[in-house]
C-alpha positions in Angstrom: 12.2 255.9 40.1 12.0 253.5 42.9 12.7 252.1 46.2 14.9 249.1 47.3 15.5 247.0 50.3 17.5 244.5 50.9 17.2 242.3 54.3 19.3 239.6 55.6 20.5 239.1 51.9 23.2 236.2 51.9 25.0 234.3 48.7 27.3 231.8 49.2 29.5 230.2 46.5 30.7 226.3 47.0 29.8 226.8 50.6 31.6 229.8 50.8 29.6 233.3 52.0 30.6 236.1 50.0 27.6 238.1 51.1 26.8 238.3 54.7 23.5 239.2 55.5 23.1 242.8 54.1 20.1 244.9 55.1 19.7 247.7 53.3 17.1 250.4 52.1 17.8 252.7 49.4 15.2 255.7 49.3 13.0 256.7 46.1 15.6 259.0 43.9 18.7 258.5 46.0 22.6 258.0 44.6 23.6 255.2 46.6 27.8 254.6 46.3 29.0 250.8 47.3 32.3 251.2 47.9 35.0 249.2 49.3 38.4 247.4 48.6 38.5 244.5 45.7 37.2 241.6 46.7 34.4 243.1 49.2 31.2 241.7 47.5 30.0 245.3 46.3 29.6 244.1 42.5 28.5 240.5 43.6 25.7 243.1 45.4 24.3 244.7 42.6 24.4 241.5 40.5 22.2 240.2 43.1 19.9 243.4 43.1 20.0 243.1 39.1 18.9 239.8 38.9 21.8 238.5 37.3 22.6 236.5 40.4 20.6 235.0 42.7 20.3 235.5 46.1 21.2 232.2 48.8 18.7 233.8 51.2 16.7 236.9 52.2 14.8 239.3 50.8 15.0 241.7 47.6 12.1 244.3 47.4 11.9 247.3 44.4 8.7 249.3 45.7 7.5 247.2 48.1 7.5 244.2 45.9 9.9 241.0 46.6 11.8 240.5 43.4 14.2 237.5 44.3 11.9 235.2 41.6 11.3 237.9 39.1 14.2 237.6 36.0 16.5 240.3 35.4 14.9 241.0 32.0 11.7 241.5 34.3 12.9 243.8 37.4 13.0 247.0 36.1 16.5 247.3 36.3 19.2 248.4 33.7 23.1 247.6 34.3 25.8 250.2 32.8 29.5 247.7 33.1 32.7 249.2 32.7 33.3 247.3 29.4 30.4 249.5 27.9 29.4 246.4 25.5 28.4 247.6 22.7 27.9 245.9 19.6 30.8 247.3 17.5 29.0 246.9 13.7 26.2 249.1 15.2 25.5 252.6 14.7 24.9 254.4 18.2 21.5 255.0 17.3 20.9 251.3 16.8 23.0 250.6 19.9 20.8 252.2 21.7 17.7 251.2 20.4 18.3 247.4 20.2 16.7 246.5 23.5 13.7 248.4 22.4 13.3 246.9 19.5 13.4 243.3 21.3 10.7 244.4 23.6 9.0 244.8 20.5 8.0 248.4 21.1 7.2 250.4 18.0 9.3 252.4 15.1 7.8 255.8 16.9 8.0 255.4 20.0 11.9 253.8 19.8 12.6 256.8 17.4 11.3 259.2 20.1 13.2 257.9 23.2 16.7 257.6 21.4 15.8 261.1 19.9 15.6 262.4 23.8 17.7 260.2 25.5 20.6 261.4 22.7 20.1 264.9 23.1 20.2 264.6 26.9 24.1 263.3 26.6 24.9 265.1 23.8 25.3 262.2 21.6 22.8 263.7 18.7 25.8 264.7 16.1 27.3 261.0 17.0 23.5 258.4 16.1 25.2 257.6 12.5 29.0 256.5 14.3 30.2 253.0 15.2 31.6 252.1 18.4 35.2 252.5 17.1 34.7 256.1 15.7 34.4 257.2 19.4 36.3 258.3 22.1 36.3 255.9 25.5 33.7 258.8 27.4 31.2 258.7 24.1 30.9 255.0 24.3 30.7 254.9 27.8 27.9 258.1 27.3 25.9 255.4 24.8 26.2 252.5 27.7 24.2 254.9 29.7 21.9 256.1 27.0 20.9 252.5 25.8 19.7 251.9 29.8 17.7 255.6 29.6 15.6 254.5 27.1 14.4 251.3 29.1 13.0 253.8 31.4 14.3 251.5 34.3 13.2 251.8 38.2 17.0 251.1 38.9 19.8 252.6 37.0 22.8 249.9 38.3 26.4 251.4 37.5 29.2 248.5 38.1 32.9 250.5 38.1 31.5 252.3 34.4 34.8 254.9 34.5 37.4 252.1 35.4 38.7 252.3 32.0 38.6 255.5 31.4 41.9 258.0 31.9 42.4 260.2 35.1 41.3 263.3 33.4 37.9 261.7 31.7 36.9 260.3 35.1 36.7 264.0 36.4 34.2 265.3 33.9 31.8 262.3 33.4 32.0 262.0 37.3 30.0 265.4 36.8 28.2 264.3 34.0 26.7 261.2 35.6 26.0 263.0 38.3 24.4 265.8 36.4 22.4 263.3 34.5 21.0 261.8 38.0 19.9 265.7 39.4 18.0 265.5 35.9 16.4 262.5 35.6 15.7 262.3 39.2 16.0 258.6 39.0 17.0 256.1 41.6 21.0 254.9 41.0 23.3 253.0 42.8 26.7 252.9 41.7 29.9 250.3 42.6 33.3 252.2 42.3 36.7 251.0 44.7 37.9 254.8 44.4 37.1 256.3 47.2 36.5 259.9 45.8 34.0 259.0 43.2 32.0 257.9 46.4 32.8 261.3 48.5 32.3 263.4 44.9 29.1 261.6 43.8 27.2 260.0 46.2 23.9 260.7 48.4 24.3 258.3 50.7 27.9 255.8 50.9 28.0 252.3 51.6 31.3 250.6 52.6 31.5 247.4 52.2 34.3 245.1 53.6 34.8 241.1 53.2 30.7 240.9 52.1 29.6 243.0 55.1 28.0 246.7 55.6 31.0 247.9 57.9 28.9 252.1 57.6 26.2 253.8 55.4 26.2 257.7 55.9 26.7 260.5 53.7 29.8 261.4 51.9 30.9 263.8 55.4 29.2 262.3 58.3 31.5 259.3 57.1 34.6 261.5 56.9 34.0 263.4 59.9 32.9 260.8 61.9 33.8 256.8 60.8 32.7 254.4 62.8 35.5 252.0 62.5 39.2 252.1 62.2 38.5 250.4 58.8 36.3 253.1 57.5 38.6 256.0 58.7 41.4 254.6 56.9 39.4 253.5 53.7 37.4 257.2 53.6 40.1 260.2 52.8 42.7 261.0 50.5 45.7 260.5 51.5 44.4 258.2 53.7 44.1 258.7 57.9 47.4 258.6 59.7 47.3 256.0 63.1 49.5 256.3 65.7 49.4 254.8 69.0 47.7 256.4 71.6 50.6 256.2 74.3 52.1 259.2 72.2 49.2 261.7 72.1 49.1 263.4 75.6 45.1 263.5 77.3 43.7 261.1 74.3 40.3 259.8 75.2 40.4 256.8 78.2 40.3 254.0 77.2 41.8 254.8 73.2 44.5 252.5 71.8 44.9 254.5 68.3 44.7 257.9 67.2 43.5 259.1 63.6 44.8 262.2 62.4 44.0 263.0 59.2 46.8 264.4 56.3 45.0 267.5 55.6 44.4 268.3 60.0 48.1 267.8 60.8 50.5 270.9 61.4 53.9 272.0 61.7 54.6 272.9 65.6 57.7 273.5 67.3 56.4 271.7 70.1 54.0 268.8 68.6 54.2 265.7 70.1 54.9 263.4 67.2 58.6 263.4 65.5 58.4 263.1 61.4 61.5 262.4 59.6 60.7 263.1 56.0 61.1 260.0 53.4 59.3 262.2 51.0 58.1 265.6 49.6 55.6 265.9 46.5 55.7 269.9 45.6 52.5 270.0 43.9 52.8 273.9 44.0 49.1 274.7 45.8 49.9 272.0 48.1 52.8 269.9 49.4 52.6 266.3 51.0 55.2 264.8 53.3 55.5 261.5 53.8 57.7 260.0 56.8 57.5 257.5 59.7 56.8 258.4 63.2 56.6 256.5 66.5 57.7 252.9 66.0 57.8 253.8 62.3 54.4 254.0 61.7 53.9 255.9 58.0 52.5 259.3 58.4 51.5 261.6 56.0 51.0 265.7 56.2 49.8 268.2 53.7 51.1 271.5 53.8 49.8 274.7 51.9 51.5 276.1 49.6 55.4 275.2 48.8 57.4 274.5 51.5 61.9 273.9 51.7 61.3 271.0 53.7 63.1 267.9 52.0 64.1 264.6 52.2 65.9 263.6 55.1 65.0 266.4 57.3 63.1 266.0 60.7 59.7 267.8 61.7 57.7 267.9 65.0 53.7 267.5 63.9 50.4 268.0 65.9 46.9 268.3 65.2 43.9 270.4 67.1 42.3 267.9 69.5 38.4 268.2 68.0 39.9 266.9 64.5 41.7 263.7 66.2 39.7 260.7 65.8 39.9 258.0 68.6 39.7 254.2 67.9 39.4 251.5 70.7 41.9 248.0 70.9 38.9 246.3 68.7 39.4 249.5 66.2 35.8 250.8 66.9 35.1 254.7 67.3 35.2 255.7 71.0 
């Protein structure tokens, strides 16, 4: 386990800044999401924090200690990638001791830690198998065991379910997170889905073009974003805006409205117009989607089953203490 800060960390590329000046601290134990849309820096981040790249400027500390000369090999850290990378004419067993065995540790101890770190993720009937003999969720269960053994201070997870399918993302979602409640151990973990983050995460950071736009946990983000950007990026379906012209006594001084999906209602007398493009009857739930004022998309979950259809017209509205208000610059008012 371990600590980590980052302060005034910048890497440019050809003269080009991909990461600007990120502070961050990242507490002993935590499970610290970077999130954000493609292209947003959060995997050039951890390479950075890895050691795999280095940093144009500022500071990396792990326990107090500045890092940014120290080799990857040397950090304490241990990557799990979403290619998994094993070595397919290995057995898991020696896939997971390989980098053990480089360190030169001995027979015992090697045997010992692969024994523990197998039966921890359920891997022990699966030590004799090759790469090929498993399913996508086993491989990606040995990726994580081979950085287990290394005992790491850091355990760095760079998009590890992006090739996995819906329903496989759900359980080892839980079983990563189960694993970190166990271990205890200090994790940080680079996803663009948005729920991972919400479902997994101590802390959240969202990233945006190479900045820190919010850190928070999973719901003071949702219930309280401090950007337009966040609000939008935070929530699925994603925050409705409309302008605040059409929301009668919105906060002085507002230029947009948020209104969350899941906080909108049916009202006879709501003061935004929906006309339906849209219904998905998912039989707990049912989601319109429609336009509003000046065609702005808008999007309304209903419980239960509803006759509304395509084509028809709705009035909406939403309690005022779950509107979220956002000024001409997009910032939280």
């Amino acid at each position: 386990m371990a600590t980590l800060e980052l302060a005034n960390v910048v890497k440019t590329f050809d003269k080009a800044t991909i990461i600007h000046g990120v502070d961050l601290t990242v507490s002993d134990g935590e499970f610290v999401v970077f999130v954000g849309p493609s292209g947003c820096g959060k995997s050039t981040l951890l390479r950075i924090i890895s050691g795999l790249e280095p940093a144009s400027s500022g500071d990396i500390r792990i326990d107090g200690q500045r890092v940014n000369e120290v080799s990857a090999a040397h950090r304490g850290c241990s990557m799990v990638f979403q290619s998994y990378a094993l070595y397919p004419h290995m057995s898991v067993y020696d896939n997971m001791a390989f980098g053990l065995e480089n360190l030169g540790v001995a027979k015992p101890v090697i045997e010992s830690k692969v024994s523990a770190a197998a039966a921890l993720l359920q891997l022990t009937p699966l030590l004799q198998r090759k790469p090929t003999q498993l399913s996508g969720g086993q491989r990606q269960r040995v990726a994580i065991g081979r950085s287990i053994v290394r005992e790491p201070k850091l355990f760095l997870f760079d998009e590890p379910l992006s090739n996995l399918d819906a329903e496989l993302r759900v359980s080892m979602r839980a079983e990563i997170r189960d694993l970190h409640a166990r271990l205890g151990a200090t994790m940080i973990y680079v996803t663009h889905d948005q729920v991972e983050a919400m479902t997994m995460a101590d802390k959240i950071v969202v990233l945006r073009a190479g900045r820190i736009e919010q850190v928070g946990s999973p719901l003071e983000l949702y219930n309280r974003p401090c950007n337009q950007f966040v609000a939008g990026f935070i929530g699925s379906p994603r925050m409705n805006f409309v302008p605040a012209a059409e929301i009668p006594g919105a906060k002085a001084g507002a230029q947009t409205v948020g209104i969350r999906p899941e906080h909108a209602q049916l009202s006879n007398d709501g003061p935004l117009q929906l006309v339906v493009s849209q219904v998905e009857q998912l039989g707990s739930t049912s989601i319109l989607h429609g336009k509003v004022v000046d065609g702005a998309p808008f999007e309304l979950i209903l419980s239960g089953q509803t006759a509304i259809k395509r084509g028809d017209t709705v009035r909406v509205s939403a309690p005022a203490e779950q509107l979220h208000y956002f000024d001409q610059n997009g910032l939280r008012l």
